[in-house]
C-alpha positions, 0 to 999 in steps of 0.5 A: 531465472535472472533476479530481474525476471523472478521481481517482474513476475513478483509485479505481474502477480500482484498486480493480477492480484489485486484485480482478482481479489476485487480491489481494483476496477477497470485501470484504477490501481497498480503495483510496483516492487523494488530490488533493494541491491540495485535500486531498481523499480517495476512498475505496471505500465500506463493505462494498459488492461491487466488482461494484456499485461505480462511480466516483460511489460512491467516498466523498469526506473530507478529510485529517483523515478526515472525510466530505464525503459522507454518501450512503455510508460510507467504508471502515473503513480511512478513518482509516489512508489518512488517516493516511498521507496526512498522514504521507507528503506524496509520496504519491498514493494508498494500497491496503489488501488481505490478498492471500495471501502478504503476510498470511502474511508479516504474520501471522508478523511477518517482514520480507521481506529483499531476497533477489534481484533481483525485490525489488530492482527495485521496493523499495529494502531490508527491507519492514519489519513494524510493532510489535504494537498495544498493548491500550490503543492497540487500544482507543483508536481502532484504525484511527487507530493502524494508521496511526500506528504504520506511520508509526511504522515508517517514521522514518527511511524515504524511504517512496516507496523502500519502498512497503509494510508489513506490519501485524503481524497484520494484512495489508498496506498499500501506496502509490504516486504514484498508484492505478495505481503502488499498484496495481502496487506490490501486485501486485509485493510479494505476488509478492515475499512468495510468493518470500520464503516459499518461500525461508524454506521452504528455508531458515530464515534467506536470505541477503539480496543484496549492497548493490552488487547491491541499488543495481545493480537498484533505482537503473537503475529509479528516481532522475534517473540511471535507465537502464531502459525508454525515454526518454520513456515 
């Protein structure tokens, strides 16, 4: 199996996925991966149900956005994925959903807080909210500039240490080594966004956790001197 078909099959699964776990309804999702040694992006088609999708149909475009394949339309999101491949040289692949929990986060452009250990585990501080999109940059090209403007929030921010945004607005994207890691990381920051409503419900303003406890939980499952889970794995 050619490293094409291995990363085709890698983007179908995650996009199956995301359906599977939940996060996504109807079309309102997708996900990408890149081959990082040749630049090449597979993205979910256009407006195709993921019932009919198969690994063939995932639309093959290079880092600057553009189709390589024109047997169907890239997803709408293209430019964004493509974005964030050029900005984020670490990462492997990139899940768009508006998985209910996470949107509302974003739609009322609320940071999710570390608020407990759960977050802890898995994202290393604040999942940040991005700015509101101007008229002028809406207008100009607004699937570019929603990449843009999450890279722009991210100055400053190790992005594989806080795999996820909210776009304001909008919903969230999140990224990973590769599709499954993105996949996972989806899954865990609409957990985590469920948890923070609920928290913000009984209290407005949650306290987030210690710094101390914050490194405790997310350094023992992640850097050279993690101690989680088996040698190995």
């Amino acid at each position: 199996m050619s490293d094409d078909d291995t990363l085709r099959r890698a983007v179908l699964r995650a996009n199956l996925d995301t359906v599977r776990h939940g996060l996504v309804v109807s079309t309102f999702g997708n996900a990408s991966g890149i081959d990082r040694a040749t630049g090449r992006i597979l993205i979910k088609p256009s407006g195709v149900p993921y019932d009919q999708l198969t690994a063939d149909a995932m639309v093959a475009c290079d880092i600057q956005g553009r189709v390589l394949d024109n047997r169907l339309r890239p997803s709408s999101d293209l430019a964004t994925h493509a974005v964030l491949y050029r900005a984020f040289p670490g990462i492997g692949a990139v899940i768009h959903t508006h998985s209910t929990f996470a949107t509302i986060m974003a739609q009322a452009r609320r940071p999710i807080p570390c608020l407990g250990t759960t977050h802890a585990d898995y994202f290393y501080g604040t999942i940040p909210v991005t700015r509101d999109l101007t008229p002028e940059e809406i207008a100009q090209d607004y699937v570019l500039m929603t990449g843009e403007v999450i890279a722009e929030t991210f100055a400053g921010i190790d992005p594989l240490t806080i795999p996820a945004v909210l776009v304001a607005g909008h919903g969230p994207f999140v990224w990973g080594r590769t599709p499954d890691e993105a996949v996972h990381n989806a899954l865990i920051l609409e957990e985590v966004a469920r948890m923070s409503w609920h928290c913000m419900a009984l209290s407005s303003e949650p306290k987030p956790i210690s710094q101390e406890l914050l490194d405790r939980h997310y350094l023992r499952k992640h850097g050279a001197d993690a101690t989680y889970g088996q040698a190995g794995a």
